[in-house]
C-alpha positions in Angstrom: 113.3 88.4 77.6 113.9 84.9 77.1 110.2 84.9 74.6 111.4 87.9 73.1 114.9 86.4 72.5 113.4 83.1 70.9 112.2 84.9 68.2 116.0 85.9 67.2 117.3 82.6 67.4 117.1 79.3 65.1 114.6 76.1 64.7 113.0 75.3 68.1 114.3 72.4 67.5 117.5 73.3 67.3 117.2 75.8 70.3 115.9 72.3 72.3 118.9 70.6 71.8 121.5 73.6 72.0 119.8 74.3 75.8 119.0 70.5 77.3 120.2 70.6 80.2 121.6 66.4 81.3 121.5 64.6 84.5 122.1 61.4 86.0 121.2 59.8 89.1 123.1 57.8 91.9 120.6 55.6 94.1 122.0 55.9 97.7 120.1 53.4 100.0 118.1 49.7 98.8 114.8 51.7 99.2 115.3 54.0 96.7 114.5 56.7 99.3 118.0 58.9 98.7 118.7 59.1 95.4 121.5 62.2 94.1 121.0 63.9 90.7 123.9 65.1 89.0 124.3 67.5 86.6 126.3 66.5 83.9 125.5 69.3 80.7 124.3 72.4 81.8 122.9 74.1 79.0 124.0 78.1 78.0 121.3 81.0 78.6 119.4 81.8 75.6 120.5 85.1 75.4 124.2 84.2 75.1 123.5 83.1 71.3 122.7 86.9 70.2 124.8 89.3 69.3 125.8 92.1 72.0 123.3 94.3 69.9 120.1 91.7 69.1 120.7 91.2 73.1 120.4 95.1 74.0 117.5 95.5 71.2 115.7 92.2 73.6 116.5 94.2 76.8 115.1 97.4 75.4 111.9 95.9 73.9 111.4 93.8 77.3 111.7 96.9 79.6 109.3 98.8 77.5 107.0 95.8 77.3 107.0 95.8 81.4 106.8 100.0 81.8 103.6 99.8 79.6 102.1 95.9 80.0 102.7 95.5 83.7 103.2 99.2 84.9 100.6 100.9 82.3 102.6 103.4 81.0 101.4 104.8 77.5 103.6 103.8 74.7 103.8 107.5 74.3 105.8 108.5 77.7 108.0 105.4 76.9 109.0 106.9 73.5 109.7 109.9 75.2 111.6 108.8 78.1 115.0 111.0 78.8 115.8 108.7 81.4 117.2 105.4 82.0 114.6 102.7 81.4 116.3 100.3 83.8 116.5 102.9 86.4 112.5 103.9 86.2 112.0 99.8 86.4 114.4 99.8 89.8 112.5 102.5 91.1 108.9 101.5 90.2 109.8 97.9 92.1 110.1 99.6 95.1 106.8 100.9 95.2 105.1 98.6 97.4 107.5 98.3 100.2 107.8 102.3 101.0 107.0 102.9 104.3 104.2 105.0 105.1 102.0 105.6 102.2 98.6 105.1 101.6 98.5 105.3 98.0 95.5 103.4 97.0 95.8 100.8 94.4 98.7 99.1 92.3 101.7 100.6 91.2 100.8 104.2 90.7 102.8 107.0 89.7 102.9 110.7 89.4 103.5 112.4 85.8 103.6 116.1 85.6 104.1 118.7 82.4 104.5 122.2 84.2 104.0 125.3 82.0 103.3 129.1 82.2 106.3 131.4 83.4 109.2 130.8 85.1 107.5 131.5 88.5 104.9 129.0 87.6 107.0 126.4 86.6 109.6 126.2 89.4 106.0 126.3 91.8 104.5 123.2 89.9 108.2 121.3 90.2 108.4 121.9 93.6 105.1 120.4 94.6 105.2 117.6 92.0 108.7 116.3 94.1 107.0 117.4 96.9 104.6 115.1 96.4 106.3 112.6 95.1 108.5 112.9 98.5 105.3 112.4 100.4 104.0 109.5 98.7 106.9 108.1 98.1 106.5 107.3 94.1 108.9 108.0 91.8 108.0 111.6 89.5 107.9 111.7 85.3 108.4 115.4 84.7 107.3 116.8 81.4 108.8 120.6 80.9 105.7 122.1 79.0 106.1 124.3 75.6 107.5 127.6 76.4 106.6 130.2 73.4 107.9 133.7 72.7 105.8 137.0 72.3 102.8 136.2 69.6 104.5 132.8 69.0 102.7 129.4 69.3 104.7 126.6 72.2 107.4 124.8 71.2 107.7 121.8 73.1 111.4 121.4 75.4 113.4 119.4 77.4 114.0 119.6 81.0 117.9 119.4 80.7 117.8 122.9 79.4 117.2 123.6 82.8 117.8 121.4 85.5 119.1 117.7 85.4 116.8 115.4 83.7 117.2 112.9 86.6 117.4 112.7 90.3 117.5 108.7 91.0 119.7 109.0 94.5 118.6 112.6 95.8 120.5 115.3 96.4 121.7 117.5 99.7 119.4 115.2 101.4 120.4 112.7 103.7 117.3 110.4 104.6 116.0 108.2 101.8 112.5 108.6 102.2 113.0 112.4 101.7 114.2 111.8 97.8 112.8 112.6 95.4 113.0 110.2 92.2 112.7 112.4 89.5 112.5 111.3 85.3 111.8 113.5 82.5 110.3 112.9 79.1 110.7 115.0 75.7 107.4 115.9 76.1 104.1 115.1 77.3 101.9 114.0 73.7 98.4 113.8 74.7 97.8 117.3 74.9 93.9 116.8 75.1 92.4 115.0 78.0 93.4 111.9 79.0 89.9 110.1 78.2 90.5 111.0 74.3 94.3 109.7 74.5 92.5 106.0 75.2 91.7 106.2 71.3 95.0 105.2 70.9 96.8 103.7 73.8 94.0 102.4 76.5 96.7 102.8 78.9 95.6 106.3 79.7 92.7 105.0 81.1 94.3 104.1 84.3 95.3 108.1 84.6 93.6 110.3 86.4 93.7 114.5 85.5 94.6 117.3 87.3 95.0 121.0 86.2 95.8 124.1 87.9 92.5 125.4 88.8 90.9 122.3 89.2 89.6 120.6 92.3 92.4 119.1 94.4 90.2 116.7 95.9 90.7 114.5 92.4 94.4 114.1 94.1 93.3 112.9 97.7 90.6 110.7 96.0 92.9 108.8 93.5 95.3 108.2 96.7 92.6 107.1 98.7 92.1 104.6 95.8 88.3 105.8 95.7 88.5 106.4 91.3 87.6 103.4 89.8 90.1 102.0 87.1 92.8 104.9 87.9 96.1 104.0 89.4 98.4 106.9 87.9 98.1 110.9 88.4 98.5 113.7 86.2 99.4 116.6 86.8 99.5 119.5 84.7 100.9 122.3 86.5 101.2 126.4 86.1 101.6 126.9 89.7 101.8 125.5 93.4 99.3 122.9 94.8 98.2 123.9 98.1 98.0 120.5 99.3 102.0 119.3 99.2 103.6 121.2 103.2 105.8 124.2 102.3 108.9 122.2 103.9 108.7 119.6 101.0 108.4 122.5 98.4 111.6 123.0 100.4 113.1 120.2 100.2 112.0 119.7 97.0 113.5 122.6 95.3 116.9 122.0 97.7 117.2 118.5 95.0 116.9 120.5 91.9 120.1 120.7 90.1 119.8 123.3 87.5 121.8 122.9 84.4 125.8 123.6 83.1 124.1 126.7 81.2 122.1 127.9 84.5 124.6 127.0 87.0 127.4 129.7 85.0 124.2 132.4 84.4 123.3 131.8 88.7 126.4 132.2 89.8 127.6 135.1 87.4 124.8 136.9 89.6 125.5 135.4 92.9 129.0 137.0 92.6 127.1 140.0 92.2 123.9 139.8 94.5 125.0 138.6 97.6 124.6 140.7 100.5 122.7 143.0 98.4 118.9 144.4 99.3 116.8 142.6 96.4 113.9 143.6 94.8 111.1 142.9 93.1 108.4 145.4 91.4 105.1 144.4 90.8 102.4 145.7 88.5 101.1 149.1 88.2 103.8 151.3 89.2 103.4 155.3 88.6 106.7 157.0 87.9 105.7 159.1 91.3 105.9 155.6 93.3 108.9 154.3 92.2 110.9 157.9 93.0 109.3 157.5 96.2 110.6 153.3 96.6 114.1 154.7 95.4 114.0 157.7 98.2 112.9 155.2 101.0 115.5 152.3 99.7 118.7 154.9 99.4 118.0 155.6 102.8 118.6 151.9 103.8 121.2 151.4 101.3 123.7 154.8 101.9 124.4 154.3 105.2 125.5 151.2 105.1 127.1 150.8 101.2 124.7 148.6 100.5 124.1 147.1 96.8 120.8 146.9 95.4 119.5 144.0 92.8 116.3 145.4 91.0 114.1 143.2 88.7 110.4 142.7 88.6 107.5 142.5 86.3 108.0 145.5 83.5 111.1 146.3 82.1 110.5 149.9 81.8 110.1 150.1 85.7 113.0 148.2 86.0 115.0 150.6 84.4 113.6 154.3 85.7 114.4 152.3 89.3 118.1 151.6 88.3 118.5 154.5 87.2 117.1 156.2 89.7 119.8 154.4 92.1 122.4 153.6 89.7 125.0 154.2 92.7 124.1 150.8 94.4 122.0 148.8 91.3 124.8 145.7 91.2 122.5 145.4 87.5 122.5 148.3 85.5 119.7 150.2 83.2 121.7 149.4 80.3 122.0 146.1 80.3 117.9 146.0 79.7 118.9 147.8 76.5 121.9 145.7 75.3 121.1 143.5 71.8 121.4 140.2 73.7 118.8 141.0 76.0 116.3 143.0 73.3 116.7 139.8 71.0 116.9 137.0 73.7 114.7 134.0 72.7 112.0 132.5 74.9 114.2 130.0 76.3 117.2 132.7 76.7 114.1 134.9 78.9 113.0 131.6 80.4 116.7 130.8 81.6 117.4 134.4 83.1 114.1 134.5 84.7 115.1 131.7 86.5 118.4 132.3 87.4 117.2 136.1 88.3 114.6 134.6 91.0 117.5 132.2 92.1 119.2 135.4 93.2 116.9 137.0 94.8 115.7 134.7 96.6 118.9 132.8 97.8 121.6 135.3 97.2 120.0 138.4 98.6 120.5 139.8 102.5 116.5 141.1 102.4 114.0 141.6 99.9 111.5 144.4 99.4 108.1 143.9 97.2 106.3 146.5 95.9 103.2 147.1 93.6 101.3 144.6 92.8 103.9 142.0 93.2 102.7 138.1 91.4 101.4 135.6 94.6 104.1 132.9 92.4 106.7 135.2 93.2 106.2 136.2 96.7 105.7 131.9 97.6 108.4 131.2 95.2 111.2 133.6 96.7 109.3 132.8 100.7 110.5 129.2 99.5 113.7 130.0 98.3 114.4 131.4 101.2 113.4 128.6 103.1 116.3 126.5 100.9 118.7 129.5 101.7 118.1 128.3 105.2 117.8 124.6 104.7 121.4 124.7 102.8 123.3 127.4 104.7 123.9 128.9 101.3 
């Protein structure tokens, strides 16, 4: 800072004089063996000569200098950072005295950019914290582009979600179960990370992973057996079978969704709670869903019991809430209303999200049927798991 600062300031010269710091001595014995210094000018800190704005501009430009010069992240992530630059440094200083974790080399870190549906995405945040839990290094989330029906991706931002940021943890009580999430704008090299070193050679310490892929890459890079590689990528349209279902757990327990999701999740919960939930998969026949609503009114009937339907087509949707429009707490109609016909892909994205929220946490029981997504059955198995974790 102080190198940075010097370049602000006047003449060396004059800077030499302005921050000379005087002393003189007091011999205390005939052998010159004690002998007392005394400061008599202190001199000022450099950066007390800058204005309160040339002094935050030094700050900024120093932390940035440190994320990417001593910590290697890409000039790119540091333009796009949503969060606190100071608080990334505080938690990237920690690194090396975490208990417990066998990281391999240097200060690494974990970025991740999760894409694909709403199923996907909630999987890939819960085992990016989940990992990040269990290695204890702090998280740079990247929330990948979501685009509409015949529409190219159009990159957006995490707080449209959930809170950019989880520094102290939340619902949580032991430390080395936090998470320490950040988010970015978006994640810029969009090609592999070996092409990105064109521009910024600080890729090269990154090592890839992407759904699909091998997850051996991940215990290799912690074992510090990649060459060259300190940080890991991850780029994530689902759940990595490597990170314990209980940190999923906990990991989804710390994700705070947003002021916009919070009022569309608990519109619901006042509605879904106590009800039988669910979910319809794939290839339904109009002949098997009369036959789900015959078996489910005779759960429901008996006991007044209300009924929240979604699942993977809307039409199936429907014919089931209408077929037990008595105990559906979400009607037929409201699949039909303009709002929902004309929703954009973050408005689907949102109720997606809030919708599994509900079933999985809100709901007394929940019934599958068809050909019901493997995201959704481990995504509402984990919900439940918070359901449990929370006492919701």
């Amino acid at each position: 800072m102080n190198s940075l600062a010097l370049e602000r300031v006047q003449s060396w010269t004059t800077e030499y004089a302005n921050h000379e710091s005087q002393y003189f001595y007091r011999v205390l014995d005939p052998d010159f063996t004690h002998i007392e210094a005394i400061l008599s000018h202190e001199s000022g800190k450099l950066l007390d000569d800058l204005s309160e704005e040339e002094r935050k501009q030094v700050r900024d430009l120093a932390e940035e200098r440190v994320l990417h010069d001593a910590y290697g992240l890409p000039w790119d992530v540091i333009n796009e950072l949503e969060s606190s630059r100071t608080d990334i440094l505080s938690a990237l200083q920690v690194i090396n005295s975490a208990m417990n974790s066998r990281w391999g080399h240097g200060f690494g870190l974990i970025f991740a950019e999760v894409s694909g549906s709403a199923f996907e995405r909630m999987l890939g945040l819960a085992s990016a914290l989940g990992l990040a839990v269990q290695m204890h290094r702090p998280v740079i989330i990247s929330w990948g582009p979501v685009s509409g029906t015949g529409k190219a991706g159009v990159a957006q931002r995490l707080g449209l979600y959930f809170e950019e940021s989880l520094v102290d943890g939340a619902n949580v009580g032991d430390e080395q179960d936090r998470a320490h999430m950040f988010s970015i704008k978006q994640w810029k090299c969009q090609t592999d990370v070996e092409t990105c070193m064109d521009w910024d050679k600080a890729y090269g310490r990154i090592a890839e992973y992407r759904t699909g892929n091998d997850e051996d890459i991940i215990a290799n890079l912690l074992d510090g057996k990649i060459v060259g590689k300190s940080h890991l990528l991850l780029r994530l349209s689902g759940s990595l079978a490597r990170v314990p279902k209980q940190l999923k757990i906990r990991a989804l327990s710390q994700l705070i969704p947003s002021g916009k999701m919070i009022e569309l999740v608990q519109s619901m919960r006042e509605k879904t709670t106590g009800s039988l939930g669910i979910f319809l998969g794939a290839g339904m026949k109009p002949k098997a869903i009369k036959a789900v609503a015959s078996r489910v009114e005779k759960i429901t009937k008996p006991q007044n019991l209300g009924v929240f339907i979604i699942g993977s087509n809307t039409d199936d949707v429907r014919m089931l809430r209408q077929l037990l429009s008595d105990y559906s707490v979400a009607k037929a109609e409201e699949l039909d209303e303009p709002s929902r016909v004309n929703e954009s892909a973050e408005q689907a994205l949102t109720r997606s999200l809030a919708e599994i929220y509900a079933l999985g946490l809100f709901c007394k029981d929940i019934i599958n049927d068809g050909k019901v997504p493997a995201t959704v059955l481990e995504l509402t198995d984990l919900l439940r798991g918070v359901k449990l974790l929370n006492r919701v």
